[in-house]
Backbone as a printed PyTorch tensor [residue, N CA C, xyz], in Angstrom:
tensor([[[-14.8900, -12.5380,   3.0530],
         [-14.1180, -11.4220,   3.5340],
         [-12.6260, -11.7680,   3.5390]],

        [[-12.3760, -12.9190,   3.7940],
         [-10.7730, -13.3390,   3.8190],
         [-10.3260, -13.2320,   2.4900]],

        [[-10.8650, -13.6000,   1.1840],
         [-10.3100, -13.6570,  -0.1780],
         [-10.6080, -12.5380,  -0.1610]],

        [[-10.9390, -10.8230,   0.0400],
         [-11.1950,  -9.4610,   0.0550],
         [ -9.4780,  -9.7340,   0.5950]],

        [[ -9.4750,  -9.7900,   1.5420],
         [ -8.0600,  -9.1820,   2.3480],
         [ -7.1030, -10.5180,   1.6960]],

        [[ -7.0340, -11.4380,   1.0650],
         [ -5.5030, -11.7900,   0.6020],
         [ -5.3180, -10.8570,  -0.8810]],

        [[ -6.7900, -10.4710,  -1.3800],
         [ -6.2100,  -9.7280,  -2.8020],
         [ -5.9950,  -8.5440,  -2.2450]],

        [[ -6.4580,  -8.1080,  -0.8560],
         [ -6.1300,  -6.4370,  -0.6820],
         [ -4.6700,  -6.5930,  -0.5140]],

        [[ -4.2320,  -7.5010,  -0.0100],
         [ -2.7890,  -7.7320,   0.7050],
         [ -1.3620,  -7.6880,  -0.4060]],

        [[ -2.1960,  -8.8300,  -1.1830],
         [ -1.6950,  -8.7440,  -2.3160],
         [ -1.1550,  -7.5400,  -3.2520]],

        [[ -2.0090,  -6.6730,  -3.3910],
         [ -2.4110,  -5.4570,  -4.0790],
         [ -0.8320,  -4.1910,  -2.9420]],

        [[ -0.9480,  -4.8310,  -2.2240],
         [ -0.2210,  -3.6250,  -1.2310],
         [  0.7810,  -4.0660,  -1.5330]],

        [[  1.1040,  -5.4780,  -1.6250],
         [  2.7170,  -6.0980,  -1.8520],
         [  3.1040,  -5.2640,  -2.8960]],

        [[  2.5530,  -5.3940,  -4.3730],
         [  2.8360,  -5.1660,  -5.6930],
         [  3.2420,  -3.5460,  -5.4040]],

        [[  2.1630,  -2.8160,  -4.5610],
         [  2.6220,  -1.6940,  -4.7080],
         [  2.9720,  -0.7970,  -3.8110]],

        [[  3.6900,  -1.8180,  -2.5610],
         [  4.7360,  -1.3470,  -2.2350],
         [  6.4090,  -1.9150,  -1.9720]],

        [[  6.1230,  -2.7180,  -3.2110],
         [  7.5950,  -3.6470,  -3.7600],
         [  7.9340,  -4.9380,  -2.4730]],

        [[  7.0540,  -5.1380,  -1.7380],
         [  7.4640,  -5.4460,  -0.5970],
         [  6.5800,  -7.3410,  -0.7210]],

        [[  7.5270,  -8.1530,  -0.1090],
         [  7.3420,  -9.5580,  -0.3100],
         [  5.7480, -10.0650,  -0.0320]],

        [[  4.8630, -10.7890,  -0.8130],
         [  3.7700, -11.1370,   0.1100],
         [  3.6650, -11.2570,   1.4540]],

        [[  4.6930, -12.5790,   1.8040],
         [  5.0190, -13.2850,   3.2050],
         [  4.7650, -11.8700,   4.1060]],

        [[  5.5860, -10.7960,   3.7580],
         [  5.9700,  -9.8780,   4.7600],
         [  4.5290,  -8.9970,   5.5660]],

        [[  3.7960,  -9.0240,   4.1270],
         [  2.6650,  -8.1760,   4.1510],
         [  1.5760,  -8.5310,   4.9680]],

        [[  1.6180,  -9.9980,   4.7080],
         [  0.7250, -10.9360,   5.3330],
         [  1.1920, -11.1580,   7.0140]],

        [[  2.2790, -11.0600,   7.6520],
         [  2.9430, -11.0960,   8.4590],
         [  2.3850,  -9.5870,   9.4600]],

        [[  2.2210,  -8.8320,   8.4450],
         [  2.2840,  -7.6020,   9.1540],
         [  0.3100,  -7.2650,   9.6150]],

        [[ -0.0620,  -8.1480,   8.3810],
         [ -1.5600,  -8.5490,   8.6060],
         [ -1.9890,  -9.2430,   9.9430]],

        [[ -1.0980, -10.0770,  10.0930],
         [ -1.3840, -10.9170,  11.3630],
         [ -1.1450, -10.6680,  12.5920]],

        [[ -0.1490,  -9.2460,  12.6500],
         [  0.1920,  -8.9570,  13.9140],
         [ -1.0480,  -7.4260,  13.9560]],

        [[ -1.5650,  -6.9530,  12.8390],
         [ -2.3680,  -6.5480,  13.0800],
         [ -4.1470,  -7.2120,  13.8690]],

        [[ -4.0130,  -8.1510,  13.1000],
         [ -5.0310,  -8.6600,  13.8720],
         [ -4.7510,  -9.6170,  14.9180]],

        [[ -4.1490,  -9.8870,  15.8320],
         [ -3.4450, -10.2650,  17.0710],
         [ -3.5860, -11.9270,  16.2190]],

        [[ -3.4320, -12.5480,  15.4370],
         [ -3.7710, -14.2660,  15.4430],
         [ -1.7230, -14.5250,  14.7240]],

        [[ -1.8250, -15.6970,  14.7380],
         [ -0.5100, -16.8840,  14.1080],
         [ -1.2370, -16.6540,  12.8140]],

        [[ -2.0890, -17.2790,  12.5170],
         [ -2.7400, -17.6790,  11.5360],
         [ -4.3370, -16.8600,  11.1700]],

        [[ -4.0450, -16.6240,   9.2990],
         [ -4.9830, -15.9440,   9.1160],
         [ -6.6710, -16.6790,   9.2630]],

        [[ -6.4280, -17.7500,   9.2000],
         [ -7.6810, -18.6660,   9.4020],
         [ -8.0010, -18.6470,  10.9480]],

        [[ -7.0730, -18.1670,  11.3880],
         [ -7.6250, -18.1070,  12.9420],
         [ -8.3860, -16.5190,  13.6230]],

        [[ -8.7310, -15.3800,  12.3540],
         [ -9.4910, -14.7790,  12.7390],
         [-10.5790, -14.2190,  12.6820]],

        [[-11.4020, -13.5450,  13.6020],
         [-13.0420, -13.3730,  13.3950],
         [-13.3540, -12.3990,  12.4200]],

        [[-14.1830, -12.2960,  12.4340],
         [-14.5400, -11.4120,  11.2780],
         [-14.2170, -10.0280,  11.3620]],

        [[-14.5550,  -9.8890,  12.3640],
         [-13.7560,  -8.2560,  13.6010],
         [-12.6980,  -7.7230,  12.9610]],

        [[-11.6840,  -9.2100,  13.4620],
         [-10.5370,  -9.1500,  12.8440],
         [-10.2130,  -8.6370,  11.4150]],

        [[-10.7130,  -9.4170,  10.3730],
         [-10.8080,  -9.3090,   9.7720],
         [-11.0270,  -8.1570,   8.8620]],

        [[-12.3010,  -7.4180,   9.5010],
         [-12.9310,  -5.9790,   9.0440],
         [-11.5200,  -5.3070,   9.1360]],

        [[-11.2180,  -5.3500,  10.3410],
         [ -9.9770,  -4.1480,  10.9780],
         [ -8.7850,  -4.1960,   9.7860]],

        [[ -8.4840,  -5.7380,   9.8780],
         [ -7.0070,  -5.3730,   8.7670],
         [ -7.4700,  -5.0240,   7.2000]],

        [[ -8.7140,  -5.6940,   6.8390],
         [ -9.6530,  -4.9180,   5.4260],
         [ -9.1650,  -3.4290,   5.5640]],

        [[ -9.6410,  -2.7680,   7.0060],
         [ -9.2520,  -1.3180,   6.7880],
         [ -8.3740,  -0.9290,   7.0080]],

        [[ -7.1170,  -1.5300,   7.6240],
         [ -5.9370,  -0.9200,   7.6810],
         [ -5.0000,  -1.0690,   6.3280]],

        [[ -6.0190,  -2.2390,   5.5590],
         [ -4.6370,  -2.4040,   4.2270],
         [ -5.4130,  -1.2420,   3.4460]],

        [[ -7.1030,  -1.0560,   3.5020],
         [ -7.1180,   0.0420,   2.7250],
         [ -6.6730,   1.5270,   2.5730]],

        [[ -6.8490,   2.0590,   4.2560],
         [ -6.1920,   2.9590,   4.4290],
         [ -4.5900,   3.5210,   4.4540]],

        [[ -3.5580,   1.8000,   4.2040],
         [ -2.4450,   2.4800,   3.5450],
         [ -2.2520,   2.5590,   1.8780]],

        [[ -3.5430,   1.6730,   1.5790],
         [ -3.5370,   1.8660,  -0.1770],
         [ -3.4610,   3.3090,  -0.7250]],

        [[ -4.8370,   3.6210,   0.4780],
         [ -5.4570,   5.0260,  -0.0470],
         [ -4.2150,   6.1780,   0.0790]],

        [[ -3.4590,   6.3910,   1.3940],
         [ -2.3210,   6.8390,   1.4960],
         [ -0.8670,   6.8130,   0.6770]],

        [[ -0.5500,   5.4540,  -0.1980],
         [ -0.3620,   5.7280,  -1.0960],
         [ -0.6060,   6.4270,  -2.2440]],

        [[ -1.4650,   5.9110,  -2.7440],
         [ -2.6350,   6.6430,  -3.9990],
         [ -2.1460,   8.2210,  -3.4220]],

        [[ -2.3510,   8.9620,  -2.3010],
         [ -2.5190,  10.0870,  -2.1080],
         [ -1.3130,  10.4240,  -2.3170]],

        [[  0.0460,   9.8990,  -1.7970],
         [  1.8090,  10.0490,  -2.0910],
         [  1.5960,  10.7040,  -4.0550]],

        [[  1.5360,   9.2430,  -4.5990],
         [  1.6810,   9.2650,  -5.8640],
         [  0.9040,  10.7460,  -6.2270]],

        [[ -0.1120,  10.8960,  -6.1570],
         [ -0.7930,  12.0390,  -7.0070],
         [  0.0710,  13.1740,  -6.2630]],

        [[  0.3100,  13.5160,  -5.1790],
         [  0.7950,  14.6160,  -4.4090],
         [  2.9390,  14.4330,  -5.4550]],

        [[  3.3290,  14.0150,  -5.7190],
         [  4.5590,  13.7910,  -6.1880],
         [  3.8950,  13.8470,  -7.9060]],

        [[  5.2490,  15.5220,  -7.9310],
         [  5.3120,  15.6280,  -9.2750],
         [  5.7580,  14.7010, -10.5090]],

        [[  5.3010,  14.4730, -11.4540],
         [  5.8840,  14.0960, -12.8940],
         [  6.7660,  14.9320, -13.4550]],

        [[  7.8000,  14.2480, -14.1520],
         [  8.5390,  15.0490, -15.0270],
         [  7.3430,  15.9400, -15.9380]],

        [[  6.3910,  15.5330, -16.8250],
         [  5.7850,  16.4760, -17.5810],
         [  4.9850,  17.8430, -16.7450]],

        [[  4.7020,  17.1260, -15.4170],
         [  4.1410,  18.8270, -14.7720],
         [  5.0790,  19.4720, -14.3710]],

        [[  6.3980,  18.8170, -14.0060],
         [  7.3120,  19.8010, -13.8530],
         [  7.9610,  20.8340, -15.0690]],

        [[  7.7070,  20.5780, -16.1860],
         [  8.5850,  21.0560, -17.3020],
         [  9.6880,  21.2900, -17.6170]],

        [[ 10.5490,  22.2050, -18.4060],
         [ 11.9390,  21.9790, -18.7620],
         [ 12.2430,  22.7230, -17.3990]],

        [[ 13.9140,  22.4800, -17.2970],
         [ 14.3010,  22.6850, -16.1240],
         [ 14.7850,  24.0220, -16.2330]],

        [[ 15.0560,  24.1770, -17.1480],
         [ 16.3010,  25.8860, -17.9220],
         [ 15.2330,  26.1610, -19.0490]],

        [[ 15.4460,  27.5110, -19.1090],
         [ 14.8870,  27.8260, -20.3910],
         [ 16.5260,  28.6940, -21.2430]],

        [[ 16.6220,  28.5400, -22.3300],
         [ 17.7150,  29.4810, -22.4380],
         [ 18.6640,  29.1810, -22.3500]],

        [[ 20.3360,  29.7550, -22.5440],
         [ 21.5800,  29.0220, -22.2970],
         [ 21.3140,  28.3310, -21.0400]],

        [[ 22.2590,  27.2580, -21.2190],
         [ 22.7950,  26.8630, -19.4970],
         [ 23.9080,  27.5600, -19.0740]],

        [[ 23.7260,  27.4120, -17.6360],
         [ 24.4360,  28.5070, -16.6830],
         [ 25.7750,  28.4570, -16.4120]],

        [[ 26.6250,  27.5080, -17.7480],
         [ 28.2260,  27.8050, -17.1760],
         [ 28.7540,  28.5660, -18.5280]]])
């Protein structure tokens, strides 16, 4: 379960530009320990689901935020000066 949550952790760094150290930091104050070897499995489960549920919340950003191609051209026709 611990190598589950350093690649979930991992996975959140990459995609949310943000330093391992930091992520992992923010892991640990989620699960009340100093150290990630210092928690139970409990623990463990909990930050599994808190890194998933901001993955998933991402994922949901991205699809909810348009692309240039669904948006299409911006003007049709002369421009307006």
């Amino acid at each position: 379960m611990r190598s589950s949550l350093n690649k979930a952790a991992f996975v959140l760094a990459l995609r949310t530009s943000r330093h391992p150290g930091s992520v992992n930091r923010e892991l640990n104050g989620v699960m009340g320990v100093d150290r990630r070897a210092e928690a139970t499995k409990e623990q463990l489960r909990e930050a599994l689901a808190y890194v998933g549920d901001r993955l998933r919340a991402l994922a949901a950003k991205s699809r909810a935020r348009p692309t240039e191609q669904d948006a299409g051209p911006t003007f049709s026709g002369d421009p307006p000066f």
